[in-house]
KEZAGU-801664 format. One record per atom (N, C-alpha, C): x, y negated, z. Coordinates in steps of 0.05 Angstrom, whole numbers, plus 5000, padded with zeros to 4 digits. Layout:
N
XYZ;...
This chain:
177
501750245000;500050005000;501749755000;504449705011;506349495021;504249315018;502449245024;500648955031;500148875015;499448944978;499748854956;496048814954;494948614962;491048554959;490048614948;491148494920;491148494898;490648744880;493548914888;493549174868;490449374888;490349384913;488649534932;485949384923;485649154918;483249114908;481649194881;484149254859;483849314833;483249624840;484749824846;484750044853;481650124857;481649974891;479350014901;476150034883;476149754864;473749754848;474049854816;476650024818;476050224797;474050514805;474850484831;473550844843;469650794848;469250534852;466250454855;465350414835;462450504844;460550404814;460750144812;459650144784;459549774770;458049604793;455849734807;454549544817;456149434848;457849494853;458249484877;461549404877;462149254885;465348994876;466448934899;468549024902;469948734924;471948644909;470648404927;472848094910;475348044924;475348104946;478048064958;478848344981;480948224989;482548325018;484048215035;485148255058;485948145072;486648305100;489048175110;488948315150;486748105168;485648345186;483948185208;485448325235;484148195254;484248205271;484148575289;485848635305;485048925311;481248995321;481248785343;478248725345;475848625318;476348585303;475548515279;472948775276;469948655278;468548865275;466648765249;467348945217;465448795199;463248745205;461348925220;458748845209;457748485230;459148515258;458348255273;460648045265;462948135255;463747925247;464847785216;463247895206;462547825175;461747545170;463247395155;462047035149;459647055136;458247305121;456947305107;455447515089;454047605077;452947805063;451147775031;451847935018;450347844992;449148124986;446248054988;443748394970;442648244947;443148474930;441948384904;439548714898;437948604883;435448824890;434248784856;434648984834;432949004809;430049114814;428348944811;424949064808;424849104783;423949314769;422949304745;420049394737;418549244728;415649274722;414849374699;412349594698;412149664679;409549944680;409249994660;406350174660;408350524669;406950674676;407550974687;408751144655;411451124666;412751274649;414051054632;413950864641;416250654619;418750614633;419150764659;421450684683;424150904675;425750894670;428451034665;428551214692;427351424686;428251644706;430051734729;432251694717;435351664729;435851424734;434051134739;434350954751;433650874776;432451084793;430851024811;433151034835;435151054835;436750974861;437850734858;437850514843;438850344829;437150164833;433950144823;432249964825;429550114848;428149884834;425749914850;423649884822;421750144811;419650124800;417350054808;416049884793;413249784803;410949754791;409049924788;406349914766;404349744780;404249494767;402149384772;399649484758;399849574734;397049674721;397749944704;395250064698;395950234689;396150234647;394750094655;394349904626;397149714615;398549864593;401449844590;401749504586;400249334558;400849174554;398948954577;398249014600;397148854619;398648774644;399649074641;402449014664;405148894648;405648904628;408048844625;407248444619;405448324613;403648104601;403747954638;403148094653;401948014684;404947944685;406848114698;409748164719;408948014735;410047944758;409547854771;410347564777;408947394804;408847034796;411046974806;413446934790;415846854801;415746554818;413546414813;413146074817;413046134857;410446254854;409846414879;411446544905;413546764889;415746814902;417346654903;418646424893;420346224893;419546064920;416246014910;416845724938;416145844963;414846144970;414546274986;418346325003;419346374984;421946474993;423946185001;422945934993;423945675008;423345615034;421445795040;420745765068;422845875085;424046055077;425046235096;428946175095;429145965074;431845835071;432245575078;436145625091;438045425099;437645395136;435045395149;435245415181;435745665184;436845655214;437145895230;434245895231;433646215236;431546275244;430946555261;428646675270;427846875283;426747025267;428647245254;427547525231;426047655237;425647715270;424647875274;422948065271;420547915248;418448005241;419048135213;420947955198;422048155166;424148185172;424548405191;426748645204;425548955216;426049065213;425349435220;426349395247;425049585268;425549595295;427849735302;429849655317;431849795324;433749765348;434049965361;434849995391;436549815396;439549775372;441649675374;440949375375;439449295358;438848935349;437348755371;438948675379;438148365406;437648085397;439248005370;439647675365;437947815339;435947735329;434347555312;434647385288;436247195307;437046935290;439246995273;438346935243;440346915219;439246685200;441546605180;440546365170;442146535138;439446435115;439846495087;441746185085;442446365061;443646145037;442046115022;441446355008;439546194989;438346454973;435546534961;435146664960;433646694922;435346764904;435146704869;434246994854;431046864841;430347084829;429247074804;431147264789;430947204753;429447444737;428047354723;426847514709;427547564679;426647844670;427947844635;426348054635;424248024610;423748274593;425148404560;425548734573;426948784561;425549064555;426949204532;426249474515;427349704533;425049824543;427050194549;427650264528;429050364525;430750614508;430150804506;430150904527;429251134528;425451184525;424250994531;421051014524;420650894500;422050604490;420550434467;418250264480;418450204515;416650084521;417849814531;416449594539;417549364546;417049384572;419949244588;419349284619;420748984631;419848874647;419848674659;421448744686;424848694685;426348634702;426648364722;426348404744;426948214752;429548214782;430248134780;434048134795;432747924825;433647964845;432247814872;435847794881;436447614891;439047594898;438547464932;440347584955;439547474976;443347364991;443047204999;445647135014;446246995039;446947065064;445647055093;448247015113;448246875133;450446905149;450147235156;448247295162;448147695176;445447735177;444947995174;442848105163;442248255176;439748265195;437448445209;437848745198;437048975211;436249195211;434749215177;434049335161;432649295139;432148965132;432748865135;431448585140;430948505104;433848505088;434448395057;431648615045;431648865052;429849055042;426548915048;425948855065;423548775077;422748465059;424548445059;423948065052;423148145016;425048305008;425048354981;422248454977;421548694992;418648794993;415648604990;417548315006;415348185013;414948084988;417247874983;417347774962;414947924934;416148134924;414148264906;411248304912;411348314933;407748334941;406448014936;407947834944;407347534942;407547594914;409347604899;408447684860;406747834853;406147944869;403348074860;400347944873;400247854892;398247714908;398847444909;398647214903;399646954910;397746814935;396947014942;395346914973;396746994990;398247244987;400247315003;402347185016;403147215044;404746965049;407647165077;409547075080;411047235095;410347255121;408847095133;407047155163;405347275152;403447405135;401247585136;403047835122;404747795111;405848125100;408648125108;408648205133;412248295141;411948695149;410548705156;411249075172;409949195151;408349095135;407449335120;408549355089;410649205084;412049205058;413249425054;
């Protein structure tokens, strides 16, 4: 290794899948514990929308499939209200706040309080390949001083349900996403 970051970092994100990168390296501290003392965290989460049987089979550890209808060109025409999820998800950015409620229960977790960066979500429709059907990707990106028990999972959950319901709001849909 002689301390070379650089070459250990190249190395390193040859052996990982594409989706998953580190950008750097570095010495810490012997006490140095990632997960509480991390400056930071980035979840990125693919939803892809689309009628039953337009979803890439061998993609389902990767994304998240979602049939809004069963009716091909209604769901792919609908996707969901990005306007909706956007200003829904401004609520929940730049203050500290109390996750508590879009967080999973867990023995270990005492502090609550985490504060987003910022939370960016893009949409693109595009062609399966493998079906010849059109499917409506959309990419949710989350970035946080530290992150609750399920918390990035929950919020993401929420988020999509608010794209699907625009009455939906993150105080009426946190535990059951």
């Amino acid at each position: 290794f002689n301390g070379d970051f650089k070459k250990l970092v190249h190395k390193l994100n040859r052996m990982l899948p594409n989706d998953i990168r580190i950008k750097g390296a570095d010495f810490v501290p012997k006490d140095w514990h990632p997960s509480i003392d991390a400056k930071g965290k980035i979840y990125s989460y693919t939803i892809s929308v689309g009628p039953p049987g337009s979803h890439d089979p061998l993609s389902g550890f990767k994304q998240w499939n979602v049939i809004l209808s069963r009716n091909f060109s209604k769901c792919v025409a609908a996707g969901l209200n990005v306007s909706s999820m956007e200003s829904e998800a401004g609520k929940i950015i730049g203050a500290e706040m109390n996750f508590s409620r879009l967080s999973a229960k867990s023995k270990t977790v005492e502090n609550f309080i985490c504060k987003l960066k910022y939370i960016t979500i893009e949409e693109e429709i595009t062609e399966a390949s493998y079906s010849n059907k059109a499917l409506r990707n959309y990419r949710i990106e989350i970035e946080g001083d530290r992150f609750n028990y399920r918390m990035a999972r929950i919020i993401v959950g929420s988020l999509v349900r608010i794209g699907r319901d625009s009455n939906a709001t993150f105080l009426t849909d946190t535990k059951d996403s």
